[in-house]
C-alpha positions as CSV (number, residue, x, y, z in Angstrom):
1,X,-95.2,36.6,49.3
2,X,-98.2,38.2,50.5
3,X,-96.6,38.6,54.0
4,X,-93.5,39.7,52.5
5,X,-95.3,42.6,50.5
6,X,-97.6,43.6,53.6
7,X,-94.5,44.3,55.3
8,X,-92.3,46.5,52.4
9,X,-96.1,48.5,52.2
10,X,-96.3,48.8,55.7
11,X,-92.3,49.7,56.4
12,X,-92.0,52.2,53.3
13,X,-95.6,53.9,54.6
14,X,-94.2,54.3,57.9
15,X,-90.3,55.5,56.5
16,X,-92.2,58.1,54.4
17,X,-94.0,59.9,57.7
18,X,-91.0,59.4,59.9
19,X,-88.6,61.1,57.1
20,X,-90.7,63.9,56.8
21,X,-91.2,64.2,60.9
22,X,-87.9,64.0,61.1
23,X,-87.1,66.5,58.4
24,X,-89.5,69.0,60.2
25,X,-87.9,68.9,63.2
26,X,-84.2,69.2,61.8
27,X,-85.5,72.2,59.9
28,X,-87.6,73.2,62.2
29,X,-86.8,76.8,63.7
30,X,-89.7,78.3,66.3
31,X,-90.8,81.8,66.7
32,X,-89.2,83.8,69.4
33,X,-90.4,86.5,71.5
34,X,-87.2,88.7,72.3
35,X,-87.3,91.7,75.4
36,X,-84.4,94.2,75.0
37,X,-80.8,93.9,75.7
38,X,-79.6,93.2,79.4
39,X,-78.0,95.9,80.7
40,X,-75.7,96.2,83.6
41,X,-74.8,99.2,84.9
42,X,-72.5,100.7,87.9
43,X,-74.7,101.3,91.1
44,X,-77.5,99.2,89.8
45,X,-79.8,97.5,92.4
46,X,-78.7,94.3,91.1
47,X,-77.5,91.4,93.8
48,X,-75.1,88.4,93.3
49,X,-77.5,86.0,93.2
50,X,-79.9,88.3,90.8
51,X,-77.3,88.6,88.1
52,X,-76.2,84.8,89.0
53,X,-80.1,84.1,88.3
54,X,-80.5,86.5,85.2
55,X,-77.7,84.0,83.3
56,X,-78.7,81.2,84.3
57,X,-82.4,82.3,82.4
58,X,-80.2,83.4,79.1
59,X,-78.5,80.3,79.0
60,X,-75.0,81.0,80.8
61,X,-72.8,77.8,81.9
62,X,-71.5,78.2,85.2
63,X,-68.2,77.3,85.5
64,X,-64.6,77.2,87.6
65,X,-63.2,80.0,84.5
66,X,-64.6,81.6,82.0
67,X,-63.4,80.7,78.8
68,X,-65.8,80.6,75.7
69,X,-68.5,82.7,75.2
70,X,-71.6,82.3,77.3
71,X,-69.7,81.1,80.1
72,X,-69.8,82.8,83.8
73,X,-68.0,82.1,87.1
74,X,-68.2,83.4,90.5
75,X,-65.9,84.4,93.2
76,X,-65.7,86.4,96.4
77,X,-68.1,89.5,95.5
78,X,-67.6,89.1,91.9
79,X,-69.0,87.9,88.7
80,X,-66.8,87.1,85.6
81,X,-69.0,86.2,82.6
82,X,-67.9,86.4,78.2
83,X,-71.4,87.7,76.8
84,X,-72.2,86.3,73.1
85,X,-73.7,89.2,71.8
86,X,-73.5,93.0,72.8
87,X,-70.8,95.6,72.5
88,X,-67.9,93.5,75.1
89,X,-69.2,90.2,73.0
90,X,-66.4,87.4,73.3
91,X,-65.0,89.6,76.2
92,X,-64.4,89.0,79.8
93,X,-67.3,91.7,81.8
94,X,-66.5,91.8,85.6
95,X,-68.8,92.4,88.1
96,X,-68.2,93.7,91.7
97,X,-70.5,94.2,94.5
98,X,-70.2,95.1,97.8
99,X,-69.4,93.2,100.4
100,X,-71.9,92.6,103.0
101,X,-70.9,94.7,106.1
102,X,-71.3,93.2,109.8
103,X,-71.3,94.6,113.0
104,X,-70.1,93.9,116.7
105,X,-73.9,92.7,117.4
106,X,-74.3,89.3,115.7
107,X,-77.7,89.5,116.4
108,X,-78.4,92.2,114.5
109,X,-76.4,92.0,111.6
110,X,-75.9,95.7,109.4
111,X,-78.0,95.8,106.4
112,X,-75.6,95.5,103.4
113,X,-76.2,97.3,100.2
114,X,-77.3,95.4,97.4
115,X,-75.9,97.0,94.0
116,X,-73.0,96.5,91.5
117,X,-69.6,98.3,92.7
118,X,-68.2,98.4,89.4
119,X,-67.7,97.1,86.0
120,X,-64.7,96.2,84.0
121,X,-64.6,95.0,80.5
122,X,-61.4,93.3,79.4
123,X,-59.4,95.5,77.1
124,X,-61.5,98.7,77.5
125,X,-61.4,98.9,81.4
126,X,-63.6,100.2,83.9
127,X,-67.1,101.4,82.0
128,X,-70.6,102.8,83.6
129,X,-73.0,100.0,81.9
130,X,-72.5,97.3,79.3
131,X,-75.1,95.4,77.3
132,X,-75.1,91.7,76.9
133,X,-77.6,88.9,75.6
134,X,-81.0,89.6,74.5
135,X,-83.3,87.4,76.5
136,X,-85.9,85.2,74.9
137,X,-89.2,85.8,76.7
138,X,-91.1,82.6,75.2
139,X,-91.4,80.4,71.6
140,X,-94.8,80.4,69.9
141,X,-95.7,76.9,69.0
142,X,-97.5,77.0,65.6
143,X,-100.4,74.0,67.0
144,X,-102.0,76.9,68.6
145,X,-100.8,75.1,72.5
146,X,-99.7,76.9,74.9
147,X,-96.1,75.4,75.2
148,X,-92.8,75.9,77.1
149,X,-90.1,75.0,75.1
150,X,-86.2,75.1,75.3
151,X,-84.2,73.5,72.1
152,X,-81.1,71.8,73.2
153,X,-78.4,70.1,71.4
154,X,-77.5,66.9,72.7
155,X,-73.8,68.1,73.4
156,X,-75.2,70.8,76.0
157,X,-77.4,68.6,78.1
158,X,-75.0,67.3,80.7
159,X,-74.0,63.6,80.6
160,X,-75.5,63.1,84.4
161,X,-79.1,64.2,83.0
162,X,-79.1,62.0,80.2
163,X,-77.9,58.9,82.5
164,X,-80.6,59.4,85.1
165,X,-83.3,59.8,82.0
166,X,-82.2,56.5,80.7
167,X,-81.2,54.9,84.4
168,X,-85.4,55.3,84.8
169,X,-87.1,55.5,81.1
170,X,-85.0,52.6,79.1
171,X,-81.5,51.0,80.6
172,X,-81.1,49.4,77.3
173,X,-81.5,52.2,75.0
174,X,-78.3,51.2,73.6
175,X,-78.5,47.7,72.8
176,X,-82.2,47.1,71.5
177,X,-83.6,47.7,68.4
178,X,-86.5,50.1,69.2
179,X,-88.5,47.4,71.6
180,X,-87.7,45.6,74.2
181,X,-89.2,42.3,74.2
182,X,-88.6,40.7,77.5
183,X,-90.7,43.9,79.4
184,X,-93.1,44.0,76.7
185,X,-94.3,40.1,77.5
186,X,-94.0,40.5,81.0
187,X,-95.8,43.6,80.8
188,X,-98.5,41.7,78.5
189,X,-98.9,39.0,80.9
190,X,-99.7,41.3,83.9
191,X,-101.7,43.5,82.1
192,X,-103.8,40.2,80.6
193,X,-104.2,38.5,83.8
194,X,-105.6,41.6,85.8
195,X,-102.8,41.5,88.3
196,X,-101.9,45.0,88.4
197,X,-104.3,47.8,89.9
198,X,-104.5,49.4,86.1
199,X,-102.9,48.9,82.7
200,X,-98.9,49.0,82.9
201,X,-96.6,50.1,80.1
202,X,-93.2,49.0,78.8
203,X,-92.1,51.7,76.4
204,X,-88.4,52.1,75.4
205,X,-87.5,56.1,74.8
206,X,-87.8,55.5,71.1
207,X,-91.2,53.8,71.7
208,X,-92.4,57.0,73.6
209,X,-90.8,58.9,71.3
210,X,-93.2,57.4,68.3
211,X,-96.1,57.9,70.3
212,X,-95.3,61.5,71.1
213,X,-94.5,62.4,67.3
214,X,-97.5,60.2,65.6
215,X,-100.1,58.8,67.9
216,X,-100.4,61.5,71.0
217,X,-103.9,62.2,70.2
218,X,-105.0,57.8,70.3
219,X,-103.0,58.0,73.5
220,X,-104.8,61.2,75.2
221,X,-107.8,59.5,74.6
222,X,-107.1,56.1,76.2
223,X,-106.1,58.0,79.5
224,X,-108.8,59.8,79.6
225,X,-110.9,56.2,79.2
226,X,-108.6,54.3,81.5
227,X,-107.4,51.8,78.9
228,X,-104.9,50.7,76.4
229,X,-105.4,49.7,73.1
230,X,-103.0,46.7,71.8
231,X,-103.4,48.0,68.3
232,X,-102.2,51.3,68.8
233,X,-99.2,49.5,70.8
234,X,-98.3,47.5,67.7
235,X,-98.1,50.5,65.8
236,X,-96.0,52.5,67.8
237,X,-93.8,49.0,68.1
238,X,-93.4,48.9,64.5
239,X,-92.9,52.7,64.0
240,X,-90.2,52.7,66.9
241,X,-88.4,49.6,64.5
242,X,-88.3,52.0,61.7
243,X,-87.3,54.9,63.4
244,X,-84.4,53.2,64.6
245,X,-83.2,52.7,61.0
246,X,-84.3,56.0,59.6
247,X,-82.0,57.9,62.2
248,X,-79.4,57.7,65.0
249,X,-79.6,56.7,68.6
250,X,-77.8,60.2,69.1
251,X,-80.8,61.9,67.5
252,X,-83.4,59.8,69.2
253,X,-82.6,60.4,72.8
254,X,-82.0,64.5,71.9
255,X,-85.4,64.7,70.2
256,X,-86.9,62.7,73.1
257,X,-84.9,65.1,76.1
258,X,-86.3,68.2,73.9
259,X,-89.8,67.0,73.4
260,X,-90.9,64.9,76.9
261,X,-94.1,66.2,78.4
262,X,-92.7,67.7,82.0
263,X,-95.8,68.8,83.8
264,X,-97.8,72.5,83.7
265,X,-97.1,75.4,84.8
266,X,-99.9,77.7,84.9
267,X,-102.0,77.4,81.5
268,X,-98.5,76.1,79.7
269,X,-97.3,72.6,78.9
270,X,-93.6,72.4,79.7
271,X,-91.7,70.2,77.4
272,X,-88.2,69.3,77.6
273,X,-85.1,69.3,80.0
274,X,-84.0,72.5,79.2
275,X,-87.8,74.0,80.3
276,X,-87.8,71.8,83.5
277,X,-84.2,73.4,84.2
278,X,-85.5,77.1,83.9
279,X,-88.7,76.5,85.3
280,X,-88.1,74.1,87.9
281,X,-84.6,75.4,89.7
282,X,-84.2,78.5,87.7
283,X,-80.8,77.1,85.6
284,X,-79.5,76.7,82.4
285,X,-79.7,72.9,82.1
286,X,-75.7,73.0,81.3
287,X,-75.6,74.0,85.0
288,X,-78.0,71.0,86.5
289,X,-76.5,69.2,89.5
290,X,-77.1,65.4,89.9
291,X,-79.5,65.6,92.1
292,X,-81.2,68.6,89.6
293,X,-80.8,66.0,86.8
294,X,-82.2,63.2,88.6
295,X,-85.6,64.6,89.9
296,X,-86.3,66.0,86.2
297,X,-86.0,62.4,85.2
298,X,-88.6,61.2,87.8
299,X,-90.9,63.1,87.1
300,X,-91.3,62.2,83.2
301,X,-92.9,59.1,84.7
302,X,-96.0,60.8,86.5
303,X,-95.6,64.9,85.6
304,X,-99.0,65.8,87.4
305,X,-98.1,64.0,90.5
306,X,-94.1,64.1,90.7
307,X,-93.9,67.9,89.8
308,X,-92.3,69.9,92.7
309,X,-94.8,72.3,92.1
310,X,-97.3,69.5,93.0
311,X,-95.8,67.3,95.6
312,X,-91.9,68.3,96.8
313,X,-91.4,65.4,99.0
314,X,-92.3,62.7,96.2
315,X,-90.1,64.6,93.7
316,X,-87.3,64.4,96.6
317,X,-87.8,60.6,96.9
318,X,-87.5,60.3,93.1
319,X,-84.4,61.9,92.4
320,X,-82.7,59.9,95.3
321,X,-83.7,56.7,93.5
322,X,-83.2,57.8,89.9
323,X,-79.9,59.1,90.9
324,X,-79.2,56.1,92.8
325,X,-80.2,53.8,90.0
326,X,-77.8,55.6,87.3
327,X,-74.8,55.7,89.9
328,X,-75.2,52.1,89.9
329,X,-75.9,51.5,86.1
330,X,-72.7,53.6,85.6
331,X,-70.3,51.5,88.1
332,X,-70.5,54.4,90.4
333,X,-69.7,53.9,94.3
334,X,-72.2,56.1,96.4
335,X,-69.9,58.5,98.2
336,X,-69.2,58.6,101.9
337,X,-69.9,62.1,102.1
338,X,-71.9,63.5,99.5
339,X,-70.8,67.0,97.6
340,X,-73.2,69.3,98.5
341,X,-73.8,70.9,95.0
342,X,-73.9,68.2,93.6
343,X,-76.5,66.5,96.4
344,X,-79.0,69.5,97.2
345,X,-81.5,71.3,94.9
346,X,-83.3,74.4,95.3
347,X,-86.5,74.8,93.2
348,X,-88.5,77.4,92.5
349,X,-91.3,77.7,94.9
350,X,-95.0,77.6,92.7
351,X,-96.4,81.1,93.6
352,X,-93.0,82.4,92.2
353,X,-91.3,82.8,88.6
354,X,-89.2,85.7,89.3
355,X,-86.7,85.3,92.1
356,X,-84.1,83.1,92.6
357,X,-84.8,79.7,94.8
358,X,-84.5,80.8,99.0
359,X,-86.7,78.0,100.4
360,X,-88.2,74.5,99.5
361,X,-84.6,72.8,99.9
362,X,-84.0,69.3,99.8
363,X,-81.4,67.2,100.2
364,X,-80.9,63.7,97.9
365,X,-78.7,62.2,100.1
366,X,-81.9,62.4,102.6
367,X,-84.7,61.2,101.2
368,X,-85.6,57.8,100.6
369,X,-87.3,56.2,97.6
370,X,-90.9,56.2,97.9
371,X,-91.7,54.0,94.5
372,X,-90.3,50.8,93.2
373,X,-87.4,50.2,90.8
């Protein structure tokens, strides 16, 4: 009986902070710093890949034809996007520019002009400018951190991003009840007979997503010491059992994709998939290739030393494996000849935050894994 009313106390106590967490974050809507309007406008010294860039940062999905708003495509010279806000909102703008110009001397190619030809809005024709999304610049985190967020629904974070997360972080997010036992006592054995170089861990996504929500400060402080502390691990054991029944596995694995520490940049902490997108390859995350998706998910493991910022060939070698690993999870064959979007990424070098990716490239079908599975 005692047992019996230890456990209601301790369940109910924990249900009670995990419905109001959970409450906070459904509800929870973040201050946004907004710059103007973008404006394009005929003869503006605006290139392809700028403008391609600029929509990517305002949360465009590039795709094969535009048909819902916030959608863009790209052809020969030509832009096609369906702005959600403005004066052509829910309409199809087109972009031209000019093609580049060559000459008989391959050497020396001509210098082509960089600038939009012309612009067309569907239904009012040709027009001088047009005015689409208002960018956010940042979100100001009420803790008083200095924070890089992006919120995502589930439904808009691409199905290969979310299989690489789990193909690394928990293969049996599915199937277990908030812990995994089997990697827990292996995990305890290794860790209790010395034979690892430091304390391992065996979290399952809705274990890391416990500690991140309710015990981050205990757990700052035992990497700074160099230790783990088996009470604090029983907690967030019995937290991630009651979060599992106070919520969906949906809503789990969409808090965890928007809230997972990523790495710095600068004096800011970047949190989520969506941030790692923008900040790491300069995309929307809708727009992430595989081998985009798959780095993102190596470097939750180890941010400070699997960032690309940090160490480029490690984060290489990760997203080959991670990728690798959630092919085969999935039943996937590797292909005989990879695609190469969906194969190659191009990340934003460190000293730069404002143009597009022209350097730093990497191929996934290239690297080799440099860490065990």
């Amino acid at each position: 009986m005692v047992a019996a009313g230890a456990a209601f106390y301790v369940y109910t106590t924990f249900a009670a902070l995990i419905d109001e967490r959970l409450h906070g974050e459904r509800e929870r809507s973040l201050p946004r710093v907004h710059a103007r309007p973008v404006e394009l406008r005929r003869g503006q010294a605006l290139s392809l890949p700028d403008l391609v860039a600029r929509l990517n940062d305002l949360g465009y999905s590039q795709k094969e034809r535009v048909e819902r708003a916030g959608e863009f495509a790209v052809g020969r010279d030509l832009v096609e996007l369906r702005p959600r806000s403005g004066e052509a909102s829910g309409r199809i703008v087109r972009a031209t520019f000019t093609p580049p110009r060559t000459t008989s001397d391959k050497a020396k190619p001509a210098p082509s002009p960089v600038g939009i030809k012309g612009l067309e809005v569907d239904g009012s024709g040709a027009r001088e400018s047009v005015q689409i999304d208002t960018p956010v610049l940042t979100a100001l985190m009420s803790t008083g951190t200095r924070q890089k967020r992006r919120h995502m629904p589930l439904s808009a974070i691409p199905t290969h991003v979310q299989r690489a997360v789990l193909a690394i972080e928990d293969q049996s997010f599915y199937s277990h009840p908030g812990i995994n036992p089997f990697p827990v006592l292996a995990t305890l054995a290794t860790n209790m007979l010395g034979l690892g170089d430091r304390p391992l861990g065996s979290s399952t996504i809705t274990q890391q997503l416990s500690r991140m929500f309710f015990l981050s400060d205990e757990f700052n402080q035992e990497l700074r010491r160099g230790e783990r502390s088996y009470w604090r691990k029983a907690r967030e054991g019995v937290m991630s059992l009651v979060l599992e029944r106070r919520t969906s596995k949906a809503e789990i694995l969409e808090l965890y994709l928007n809230d997972v520490y990523l790495g710095q940049r600068g004096s800011f902490a970047i949190h989520g998939v969506a941030e790692a997108a923008r900040l790491f390859f300069g995309k929307d995350v809708s727009n992430l290739t595989i081998a985009e998706g798959a780095l993102i998910a190596g470097v939750i493991q180890s941010p400070d030393s699997r960032s690309p910022f940090t160490n480029a060939a490690r984060a290489s070698s990760d997203a080959t494996w991670s990728s690798a690993r959630w092919r085969t999870k999935s039943g996937l064959r590797r292909p005989r000849r990879p695609a190469p979007r969906a194969n190659r990424c191009r990340w934003w070098p460190a000293r730069s935050t404002t143009k597009p990716p022209t350097s730093s490239t990497w191929s996934a079908s290239r690297s080799t894994p440099a860490f065990r599975g």
